[in-house]
PAPA-696022 format. One record per residue (C-alpha): residue in one letter; residue number from 1; x, y, z; chain. Coordinates in pm, whole numbers, plus 50000, padded with zeros to 5 digits. Last residue first. Example, Ala and Ser with C-alpha at 12.3 -4.5 7.8 and 13.67 -1.06 7.14 Angstrom:
2
<'s'; 2; <51367; 49894; 50714>; 'A'>
<'a'; 1; <51230; 49550; 50780>; 'A'>
This chain:
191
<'x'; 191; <45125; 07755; 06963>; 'A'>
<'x'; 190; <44863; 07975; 06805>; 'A'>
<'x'; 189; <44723; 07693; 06509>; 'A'>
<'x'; 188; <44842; 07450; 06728>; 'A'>
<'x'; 187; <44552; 07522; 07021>; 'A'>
<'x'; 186; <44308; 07617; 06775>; 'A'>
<'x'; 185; <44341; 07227; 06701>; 'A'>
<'x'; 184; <44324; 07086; 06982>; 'A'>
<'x'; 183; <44065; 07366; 07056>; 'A'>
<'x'; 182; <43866; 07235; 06722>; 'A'>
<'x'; 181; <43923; 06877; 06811>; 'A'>
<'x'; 180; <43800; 06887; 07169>; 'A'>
<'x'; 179; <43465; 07095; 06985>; 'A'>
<'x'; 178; <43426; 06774; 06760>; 'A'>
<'x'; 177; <43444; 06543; 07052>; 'A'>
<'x'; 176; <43149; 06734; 07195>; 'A'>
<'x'; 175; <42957; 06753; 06870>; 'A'>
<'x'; 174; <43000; 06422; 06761>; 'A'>
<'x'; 173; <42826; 06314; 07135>; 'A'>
<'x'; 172; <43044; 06138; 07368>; 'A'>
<'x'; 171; <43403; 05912; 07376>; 'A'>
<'x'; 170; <43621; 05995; 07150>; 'A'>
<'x'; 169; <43873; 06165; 07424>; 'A'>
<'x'; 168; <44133; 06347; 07188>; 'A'>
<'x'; 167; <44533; 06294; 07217>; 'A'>
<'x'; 166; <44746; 06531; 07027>; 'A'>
<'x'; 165; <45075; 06311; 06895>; 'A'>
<'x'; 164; <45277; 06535; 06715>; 'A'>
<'x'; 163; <45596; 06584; 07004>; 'A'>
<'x'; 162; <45833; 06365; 06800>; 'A'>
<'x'; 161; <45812; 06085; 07067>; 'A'>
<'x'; 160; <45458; 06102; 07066>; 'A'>
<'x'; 159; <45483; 06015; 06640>; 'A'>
<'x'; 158; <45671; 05687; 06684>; 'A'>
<'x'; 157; <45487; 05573; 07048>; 'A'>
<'x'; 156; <45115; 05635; 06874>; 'A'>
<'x'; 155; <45285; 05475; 06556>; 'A'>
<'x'; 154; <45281; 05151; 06816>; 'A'>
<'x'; 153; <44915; 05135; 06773>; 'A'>
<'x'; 152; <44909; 05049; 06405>; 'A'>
<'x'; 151; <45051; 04668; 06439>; 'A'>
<'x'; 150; <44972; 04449; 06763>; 'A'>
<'x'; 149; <44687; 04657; 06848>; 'A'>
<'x'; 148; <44544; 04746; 06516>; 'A'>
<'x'; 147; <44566; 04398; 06420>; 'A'>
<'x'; 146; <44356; 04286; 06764>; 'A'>
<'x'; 145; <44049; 04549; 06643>; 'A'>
<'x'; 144; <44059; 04417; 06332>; 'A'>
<'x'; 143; <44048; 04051; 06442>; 'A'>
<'x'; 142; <43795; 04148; 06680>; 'A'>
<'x'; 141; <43588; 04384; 06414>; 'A'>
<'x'; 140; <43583; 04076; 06138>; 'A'>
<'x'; 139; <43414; 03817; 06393>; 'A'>
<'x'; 138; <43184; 04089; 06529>; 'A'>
<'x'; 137; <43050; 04168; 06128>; 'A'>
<'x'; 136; <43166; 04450; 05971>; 'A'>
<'x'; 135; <43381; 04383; 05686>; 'A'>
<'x'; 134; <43007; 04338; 05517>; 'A'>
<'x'; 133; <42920; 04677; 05569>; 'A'>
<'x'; 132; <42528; 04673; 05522>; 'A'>
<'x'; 131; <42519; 05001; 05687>; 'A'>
<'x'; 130; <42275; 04975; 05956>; 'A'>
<'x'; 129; <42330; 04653; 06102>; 'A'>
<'x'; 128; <42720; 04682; 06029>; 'A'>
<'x'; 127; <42742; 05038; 06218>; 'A'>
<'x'; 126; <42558; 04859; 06573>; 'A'>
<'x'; 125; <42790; 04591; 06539>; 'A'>
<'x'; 124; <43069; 04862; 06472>; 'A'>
<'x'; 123; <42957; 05038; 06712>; 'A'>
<'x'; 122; <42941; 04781; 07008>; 'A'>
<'x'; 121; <43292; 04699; 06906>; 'A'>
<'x'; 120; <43434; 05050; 06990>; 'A'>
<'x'; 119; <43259; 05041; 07285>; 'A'>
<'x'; 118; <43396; 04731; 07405>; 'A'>
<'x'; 117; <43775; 04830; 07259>; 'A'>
<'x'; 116; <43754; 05166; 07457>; 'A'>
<'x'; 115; <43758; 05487; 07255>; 'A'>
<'x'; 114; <44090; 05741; 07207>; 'A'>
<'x'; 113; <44077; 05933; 06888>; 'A'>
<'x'; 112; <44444; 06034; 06855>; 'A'>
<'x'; 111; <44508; 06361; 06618>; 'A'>
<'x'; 110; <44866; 06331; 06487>; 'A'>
<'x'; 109; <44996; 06681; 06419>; 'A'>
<'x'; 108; <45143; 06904; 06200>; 'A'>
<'x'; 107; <45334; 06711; 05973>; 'A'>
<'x'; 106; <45660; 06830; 05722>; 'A'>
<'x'; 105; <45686; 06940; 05390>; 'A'>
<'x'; 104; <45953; 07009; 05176>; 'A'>
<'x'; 103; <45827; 06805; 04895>; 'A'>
<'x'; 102; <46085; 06509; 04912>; 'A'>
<'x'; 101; <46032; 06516; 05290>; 'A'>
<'x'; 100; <45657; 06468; 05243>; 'A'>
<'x'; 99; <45746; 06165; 05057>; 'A'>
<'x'; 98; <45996; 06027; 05254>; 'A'>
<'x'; 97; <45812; 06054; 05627>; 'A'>
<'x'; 96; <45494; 05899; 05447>; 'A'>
<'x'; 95; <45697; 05584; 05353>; 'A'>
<'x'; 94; <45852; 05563; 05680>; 'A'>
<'x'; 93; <45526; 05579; 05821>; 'A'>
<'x'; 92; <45396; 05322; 05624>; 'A'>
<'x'; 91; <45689; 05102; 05689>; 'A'>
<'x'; 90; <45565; 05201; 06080>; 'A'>
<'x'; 89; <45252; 05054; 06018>; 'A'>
<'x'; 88; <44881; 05203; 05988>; 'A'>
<'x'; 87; <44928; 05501; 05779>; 'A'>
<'x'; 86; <44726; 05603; 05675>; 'A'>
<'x'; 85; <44346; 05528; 05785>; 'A'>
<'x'; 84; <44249; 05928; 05786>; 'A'>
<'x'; 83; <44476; 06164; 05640>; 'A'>
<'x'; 82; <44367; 06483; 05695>; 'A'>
<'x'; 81; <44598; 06735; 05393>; 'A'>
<'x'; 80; <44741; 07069; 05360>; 'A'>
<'x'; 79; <44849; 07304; 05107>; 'A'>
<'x'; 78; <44920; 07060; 04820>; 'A'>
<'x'; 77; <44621; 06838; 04883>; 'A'>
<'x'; 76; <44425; 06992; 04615>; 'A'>
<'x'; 75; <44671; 07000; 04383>; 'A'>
<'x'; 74; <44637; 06604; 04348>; 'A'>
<'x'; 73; <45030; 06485; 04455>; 'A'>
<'x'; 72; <44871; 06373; 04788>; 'A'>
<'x'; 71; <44666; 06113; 04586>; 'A'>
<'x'; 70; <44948; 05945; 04406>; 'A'>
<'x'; 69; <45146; 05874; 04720>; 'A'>
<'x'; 68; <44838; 05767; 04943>; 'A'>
<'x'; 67; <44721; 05554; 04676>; 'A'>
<'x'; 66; <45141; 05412; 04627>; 'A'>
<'x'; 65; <45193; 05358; 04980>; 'A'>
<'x'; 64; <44880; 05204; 05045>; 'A'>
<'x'; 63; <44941; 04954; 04742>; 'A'>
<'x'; 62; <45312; 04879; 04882>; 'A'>
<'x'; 61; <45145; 04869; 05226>; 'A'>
<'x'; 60; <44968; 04563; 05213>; 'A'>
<'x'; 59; <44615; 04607; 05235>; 'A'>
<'x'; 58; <44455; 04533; 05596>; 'A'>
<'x'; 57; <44337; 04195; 05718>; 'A'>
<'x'; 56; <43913; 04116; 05825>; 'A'>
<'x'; 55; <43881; 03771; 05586>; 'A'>
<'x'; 54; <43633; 04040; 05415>; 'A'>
<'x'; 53; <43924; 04310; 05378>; 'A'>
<'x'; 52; <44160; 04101; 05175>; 'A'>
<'x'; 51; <43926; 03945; 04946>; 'A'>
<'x'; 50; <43770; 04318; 04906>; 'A'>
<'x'; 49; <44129; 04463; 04827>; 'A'>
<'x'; 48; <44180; 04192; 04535>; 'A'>
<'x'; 47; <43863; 04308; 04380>; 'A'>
<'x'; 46; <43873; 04667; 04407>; 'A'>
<'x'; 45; <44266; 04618; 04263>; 'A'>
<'x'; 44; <44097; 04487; 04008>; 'A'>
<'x'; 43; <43792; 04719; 03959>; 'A'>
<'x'; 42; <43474; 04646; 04083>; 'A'>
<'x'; 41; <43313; 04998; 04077>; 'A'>
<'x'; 40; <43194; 04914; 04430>; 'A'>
<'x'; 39; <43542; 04761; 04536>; 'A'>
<'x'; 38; <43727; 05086; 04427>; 'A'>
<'x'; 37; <43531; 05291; 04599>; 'A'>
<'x'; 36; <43552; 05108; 04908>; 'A'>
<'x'; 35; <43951; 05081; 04871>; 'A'>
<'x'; 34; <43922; 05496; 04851>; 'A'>
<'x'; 33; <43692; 05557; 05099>; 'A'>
<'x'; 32; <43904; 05299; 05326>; 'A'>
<'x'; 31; <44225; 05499; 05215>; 'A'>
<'x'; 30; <44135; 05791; 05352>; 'A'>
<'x'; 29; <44233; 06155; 05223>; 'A'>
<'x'; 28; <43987; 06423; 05366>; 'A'>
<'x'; 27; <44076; 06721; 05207>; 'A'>
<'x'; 26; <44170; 07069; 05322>; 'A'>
<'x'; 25; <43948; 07377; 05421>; 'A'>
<'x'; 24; <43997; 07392; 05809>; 'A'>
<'x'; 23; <43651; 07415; 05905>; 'A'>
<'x'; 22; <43506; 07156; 05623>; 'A'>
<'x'; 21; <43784; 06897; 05683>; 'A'>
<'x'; 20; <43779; 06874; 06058>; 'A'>
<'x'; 19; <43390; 06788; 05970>; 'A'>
<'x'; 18; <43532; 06538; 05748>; 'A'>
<'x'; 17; <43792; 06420; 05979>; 'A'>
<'x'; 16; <43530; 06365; 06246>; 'A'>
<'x'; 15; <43287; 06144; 06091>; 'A'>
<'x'; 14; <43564; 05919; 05939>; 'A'>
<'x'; 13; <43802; 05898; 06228>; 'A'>
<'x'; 12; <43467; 05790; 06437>; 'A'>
<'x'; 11; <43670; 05524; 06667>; 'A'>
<'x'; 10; <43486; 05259; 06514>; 'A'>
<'x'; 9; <43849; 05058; 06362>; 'A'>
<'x'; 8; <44069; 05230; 06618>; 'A'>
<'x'; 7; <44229; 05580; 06605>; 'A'>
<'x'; 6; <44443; 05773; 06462>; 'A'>
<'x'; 5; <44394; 06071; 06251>; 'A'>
<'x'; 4; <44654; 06239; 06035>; 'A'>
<'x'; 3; <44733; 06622; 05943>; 'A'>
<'x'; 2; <44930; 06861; 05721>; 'A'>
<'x'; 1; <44757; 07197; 05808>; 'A'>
């Protein structure tokens, strides 16, 4: 399956794309694995992305594009793909839309972890103490939180109106929201 997971900053994309990941056999592609790597090893674009991310703004799309771009060439993403953080504007879908189209390939679905903004900011606070994150602090989330509004939730309208929006209550125990998933899922796999 060729899929992508919206959702808030704190919505728990992360957690449940990998164990979406493990059942279905594909890989987990997210770009904030991939910045964060990139920042630990300090590399350059590591460096420019961690400016970027600690005065809480999101990487330009030009260097999203071209991550995203080079990483679903990797064989391993051939088959079938969870993209998790990408894309976040509609030039990003645009840029997804062309690529995939280039390969024959089309999406699946677009998995939407819902979560209300106060409990999405109580864990991040909660994800910063325990983490270290320092793109986590309330500050950061709020502005994050506002961005996503104004810029990545209107893909929700782009990808409902092609019929591959699949909407997923993320609020409960992982295990709960990862069973919706798995009949979501189940759901397309017979459809």
């Amino acid at each position: 399956m060729r899929l992508i997971i919206l959702g808030p900053p704190g919505a728990g994309k992360g957690t449940q794309a990998e164990r979406i990941c493990g059942s279905r056999g594909i890989p987990h592609i997210s770009t904030g694995d991939i910045f964060r790597d990139n920042i630990r090893r300090e590399t350059p674009l590591g460096k420019q992305v961690k400016g970027i991310l600690d005065a809480g703004g999101y990487v330009t799309d030009e260097i999203t594009n071209q991550i995203v771009a080079d990483r679903l060439a990797e064989d391993d993403a051939r088959d079938g793909f969870l993209l998790d953080g990408y894309p976040r504007t509609l030039a990003q879908v645009e840029a997804l839309d062309t690529l995939l189209s280039g390969w024959g390939h089309q999406l699946d679905a677009v998995l939407e972890l819902q979560v209300a903004e106060e409990e999405l900011i109580a864990r991040l606070v909660k994800r910063a103490e325990t983490s270290g994150r320092t793109d986590d602090n309330e500050d950061v989330i709020r502005e994050r939180q506002r961005i996503y509004t104004e810029e990545t939730a209107p893909l929700v309208r782009v990808y409902t109106e092609r019929q591959l929006v699949v909407p997923i209550d993320g609020i409960g125990e992982l295990d709960d929201v990862a069973s919706r998933i798995d009949a979501a899922l189940d759901g397309l796999a017979t459809a």
